[in-house]
N, C-alpha and C positions, 0 to 999 in steps of 0.2 A: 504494500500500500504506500503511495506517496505522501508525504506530507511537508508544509514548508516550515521551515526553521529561520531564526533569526541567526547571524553567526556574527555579525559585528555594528558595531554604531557610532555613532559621528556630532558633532554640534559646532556651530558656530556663533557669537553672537559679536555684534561690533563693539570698539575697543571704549566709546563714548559712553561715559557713562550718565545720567540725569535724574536727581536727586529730588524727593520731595520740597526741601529747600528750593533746590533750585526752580520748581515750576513755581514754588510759593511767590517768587520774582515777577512772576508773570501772571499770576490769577490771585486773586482771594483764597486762601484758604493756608494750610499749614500741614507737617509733616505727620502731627497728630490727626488731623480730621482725617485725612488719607489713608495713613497705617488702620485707623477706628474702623473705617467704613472698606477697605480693601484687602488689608494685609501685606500691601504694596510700599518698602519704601524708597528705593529705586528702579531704574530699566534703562535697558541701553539702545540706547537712539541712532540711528546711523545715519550715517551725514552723506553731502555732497559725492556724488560718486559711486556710492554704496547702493546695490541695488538687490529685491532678493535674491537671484542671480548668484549674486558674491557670495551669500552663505550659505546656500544650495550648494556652488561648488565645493567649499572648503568643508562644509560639513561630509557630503558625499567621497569627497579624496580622503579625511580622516578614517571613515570605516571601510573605502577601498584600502588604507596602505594597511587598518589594524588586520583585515582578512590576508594579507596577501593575495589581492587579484589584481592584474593587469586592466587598466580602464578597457583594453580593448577586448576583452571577457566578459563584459557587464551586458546583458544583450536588452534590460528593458530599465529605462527609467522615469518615473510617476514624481512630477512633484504637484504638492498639495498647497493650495494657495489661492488666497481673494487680494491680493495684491504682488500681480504678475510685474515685472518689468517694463511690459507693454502689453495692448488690447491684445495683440497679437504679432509676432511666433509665441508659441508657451515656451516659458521661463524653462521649461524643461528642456528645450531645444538649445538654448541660449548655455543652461549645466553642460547640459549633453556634449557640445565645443569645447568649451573650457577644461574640460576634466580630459575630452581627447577620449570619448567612450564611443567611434564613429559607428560601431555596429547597434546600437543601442535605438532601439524605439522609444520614443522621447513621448510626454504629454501630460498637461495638468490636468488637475481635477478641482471644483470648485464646491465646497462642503465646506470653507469656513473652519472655526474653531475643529469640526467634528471629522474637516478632511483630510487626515493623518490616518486615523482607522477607519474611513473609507479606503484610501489607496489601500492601507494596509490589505486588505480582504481583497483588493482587486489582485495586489500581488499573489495572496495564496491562491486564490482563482485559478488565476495563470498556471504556475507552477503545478498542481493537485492536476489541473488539467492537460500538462505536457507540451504547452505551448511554449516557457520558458521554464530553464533550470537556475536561472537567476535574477532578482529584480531589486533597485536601491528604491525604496521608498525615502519620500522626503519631504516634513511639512516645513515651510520657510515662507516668513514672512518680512513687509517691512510697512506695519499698519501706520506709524508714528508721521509716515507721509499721506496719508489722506486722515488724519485729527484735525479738529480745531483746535490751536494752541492757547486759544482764548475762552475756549469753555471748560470750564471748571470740571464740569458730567464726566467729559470723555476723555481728556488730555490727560490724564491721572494713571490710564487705567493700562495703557498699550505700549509694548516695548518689541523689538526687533530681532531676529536671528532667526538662524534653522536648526533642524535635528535630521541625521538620517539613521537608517535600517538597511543592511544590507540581509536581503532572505533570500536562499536559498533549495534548493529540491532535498527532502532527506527523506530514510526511511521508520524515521524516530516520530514522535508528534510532536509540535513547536504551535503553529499560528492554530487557535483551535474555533470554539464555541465562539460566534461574532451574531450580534443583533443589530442592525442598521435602520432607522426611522427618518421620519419629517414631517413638519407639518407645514404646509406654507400659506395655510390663515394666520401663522404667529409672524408672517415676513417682516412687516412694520416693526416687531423689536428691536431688531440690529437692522441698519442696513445704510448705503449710502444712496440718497434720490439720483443724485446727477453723475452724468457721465458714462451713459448705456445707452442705448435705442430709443428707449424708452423719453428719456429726457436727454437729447444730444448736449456736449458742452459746449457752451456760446459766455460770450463775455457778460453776457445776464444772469446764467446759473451759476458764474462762477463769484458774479457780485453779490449772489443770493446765500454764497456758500453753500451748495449743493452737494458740491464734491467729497463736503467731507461727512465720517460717520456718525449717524441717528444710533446712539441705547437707551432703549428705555430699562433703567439699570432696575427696579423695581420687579417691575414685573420677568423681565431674565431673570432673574433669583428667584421668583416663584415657579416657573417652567421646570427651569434647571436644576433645582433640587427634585420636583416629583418625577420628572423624568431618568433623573441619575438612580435616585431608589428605587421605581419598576424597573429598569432594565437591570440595575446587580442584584435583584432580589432574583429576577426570575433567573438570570447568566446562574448563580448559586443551586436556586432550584431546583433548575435542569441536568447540572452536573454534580448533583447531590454532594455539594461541598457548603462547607460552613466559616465563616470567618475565617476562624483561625486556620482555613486551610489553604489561606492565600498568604504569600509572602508578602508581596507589596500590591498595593490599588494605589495604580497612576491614573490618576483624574486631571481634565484638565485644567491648568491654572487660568481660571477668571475669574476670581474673590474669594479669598482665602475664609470669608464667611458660610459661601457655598460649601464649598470642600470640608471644612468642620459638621454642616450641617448634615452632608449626607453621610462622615465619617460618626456623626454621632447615632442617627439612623439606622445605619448597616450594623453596628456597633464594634468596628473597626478601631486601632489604638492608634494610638500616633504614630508609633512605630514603626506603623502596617503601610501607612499614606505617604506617600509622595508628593512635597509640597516646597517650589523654588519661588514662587511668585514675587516672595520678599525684594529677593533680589535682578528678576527680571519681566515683572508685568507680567500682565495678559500677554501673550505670543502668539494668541492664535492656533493655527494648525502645528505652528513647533512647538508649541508643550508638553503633548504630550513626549515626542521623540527625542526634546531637549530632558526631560525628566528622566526617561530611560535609559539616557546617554549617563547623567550626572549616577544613578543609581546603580549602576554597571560597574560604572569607574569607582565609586567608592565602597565595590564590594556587599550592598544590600541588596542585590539581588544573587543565589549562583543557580549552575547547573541543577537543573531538575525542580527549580522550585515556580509555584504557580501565581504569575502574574497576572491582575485585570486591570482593565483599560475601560475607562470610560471620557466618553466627551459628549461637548454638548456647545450649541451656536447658530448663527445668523442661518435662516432658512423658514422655519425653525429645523435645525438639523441635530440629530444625537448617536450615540454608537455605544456599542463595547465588545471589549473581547477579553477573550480566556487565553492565556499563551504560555505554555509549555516553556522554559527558560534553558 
């Protein structure tokens, strides 16, 4: 029986870093109100130059060099992201040169916060299915370029980098149990109005500030907690496992309020959760795979022990999985 396994992981985040202090410079508010309501006390911003692109590559070369594989062995790579480089090629194409992966089917996916473990699932797809024996997943974003610097709501909350996953074909089980949702009557929660089809950008929308992203942080926090407890109640249920029989639950970081509240819910310990936000915002689609990176390298996660994964985002979009380590 086939099954895909993860074998190595990657992150990148830009070197800038920007402090509750320092946004306090520019809006109302202070390091306390922030840390209170977020658990956020800095995130790193990437500047001039810096494009998701850039830590797509460098995250995706980090778990190409840890695996030892040749970029030109890499035959599919998926990056995940709502803030591509441009409307079009995918950012994945843009990685795809850089890293020098030329045999490589390149393409994004658009899932948001939750498009990490979408691609994820596409990979073991693949793979389960014989189409590929290899594929780098990668969520990478750089939301900090479509904020209002000037709104207190959303400037706060979002910070920059990628994560990757190299998964490969094994006869062991690794990417397992995955549940995929959306609802897009919730679309109005996150979203940006301008700069699609829908509303083309004109030097009106962009006076209107259009461009930049609508949360409605309230009501996200009611979604995204009932939605994170159905899906690892039932992910538990179904594979007749109990708490304690998970090493770590990587959620992903969007208020570190959430993340308590579903860790208190599921009745998970501290321990148990994985949780960087402090130091790097909301990331989006690289959270969770920047968390898996961080929790890899410092030895909380090893071989054989069982990791879940949940997210949850703009759509309204959510996911989780079970993965064999």
């Amino acid at each position: 029986m086939t099954f895909s396994r993860i074998v190595s992981t990657g992150m990148s985040v830009p070197e800038n870093i920007v402090t509750n202090e320092d946004i306090a410079k520019r809006v109302e508010t202070s390091d306390e109100w922030i840390f209170t309501r977020t658990g956020i006390h800095e995130r790193r911003v990437s500047t001039e130059g810096e494009a998701t692109s850039t830590f797509a590559t460098n995250a995706s070369r980090q778990a190409l060099e840890a695996a030892g594989m040749d970029p030109m062995d890499l035959q599919c790579l998926i990056v995940a992201t709502i803030t591509p480089d441009l409307p079009f090629p995918a950012s994945a194409c843009l990685t795809q040169e850089a890293l020098g992966a030329k045999r490589a089917a390149a393409f994004d996916i658009s899932a948001a916060c939750s498009g990490y473990v979408y691609a994820l699932s596409i990979a073991d797809a693949y793979i389960r299915g014989g189409l590929y024996e290899n594929v780098m997943v990668v969520g990478a974003e750089t939301l900090t370029k479509v904020i209002n610097w000037e709104d207190r709501g959303s400037c706060i909350l979002f910070g920059d980098g990628a994560g990757a996953t190299l998964v490969t074909k094994s006869d062991r089980p690794g990417v397992g149990y995955t549940e995929l949702g959306a609802d897009g009557g919730l679309a109005e929660l996150i979203h940006v109005p301008g700069g699609g089809s829908k509303i083309p950008t004109t030097h009106e929308t962009v006076d209107q500030g259009l461009q930049y992203a609508v949360v409605k942080g309230r009501d996200v926090y009611k979604v995204a907690v009932s939605r994170a407890e159905e899906v690892l109640t039932r992910a538990l249920e179904v594979n007749n496992l109990k708490t304690e029989d998970i090493a770590l639950l990587v959620p992903h970081q969007a208020n570190q309020r959430i993340t308590d509240a579903v860790q208190d819910r599921l009745g998970f310990s501290k321990e148990q959760v994985a949780s960087n936000i402090e130091v790097y915002g909301n990331t989006s689609a690289a959270s969770v795979p920047i968390c898996l990176h961080e929790a890899a390298s410092q030895g909380r996660i090893k071989e054989g022990d069982k990791v879940l994964l949940v997210a949850f985002g703009a759509g309204f979009t959510w996911g989780t999985m079970l993965i064999d380590w």
